[in-house]
Steps between C-alpha positions, in 0.01 A plus 500: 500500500776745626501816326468874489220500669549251788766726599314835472157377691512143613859502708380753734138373588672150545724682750238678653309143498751331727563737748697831335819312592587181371773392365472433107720300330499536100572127361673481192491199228841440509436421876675830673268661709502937640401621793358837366513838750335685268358567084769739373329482122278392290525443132284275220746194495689531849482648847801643696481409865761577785513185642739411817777276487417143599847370655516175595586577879243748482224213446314586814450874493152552335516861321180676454316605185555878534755507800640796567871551470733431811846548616735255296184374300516691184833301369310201511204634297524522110297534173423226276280533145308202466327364163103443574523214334817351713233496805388193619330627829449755756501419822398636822527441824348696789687319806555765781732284660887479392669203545850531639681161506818485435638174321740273737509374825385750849517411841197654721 
């Protein structure tokens, strides 16, 4: 289902479908998911996509599908070349709202 041409013509009107800034979340087989920034390239067995680094502690912070760069951002952005046919899903989510909770205990 994921190939070539998803990437070239399908990606961006699914984008454009939910809002021009969701967040979209590539889903691999193996069970590791990307948050992708942006399509880098795109080539007949694999697409190169800088994706930003999902950190544990980081959990909360929903990056956007074509974000632009910000101050102390771009070290925690990177490439990765994924196989189409390592692709389980893509997912996206158009939710405006960013959650900030913090794990542990808070006092109001």
């Amino acid at each position: 289902m994921f190939d070539e041409n998803y990437f070239r013509t399908s990606l961006q009107r699914d984008v454009e479908a939910t809002g021009g800034r969701p967040v979209v979340e590539i889903q691999l087989l193996s069970g590791h998911a990307h948050r992708v920034r942006s399509v880098v390239e795109i080539n007949a067995g694999s697409v190169t996509l800088e994706t930003y680094l999902a950190k544990g502690d980081l959990a909360h912070e929903r990056p956007r599908f074509g974000e632009p760069h910000r101050d102390g951002v771009d070290s925690e952005v990177f490439r990765a070349v994924i196989a189409y046919e390592s692709i389980a899903a893509v997912i996206f989510d158009p939710t405006q709202m960013q959650a900030r909770v913090r794990p542990g205990f808070a006092s109001s």
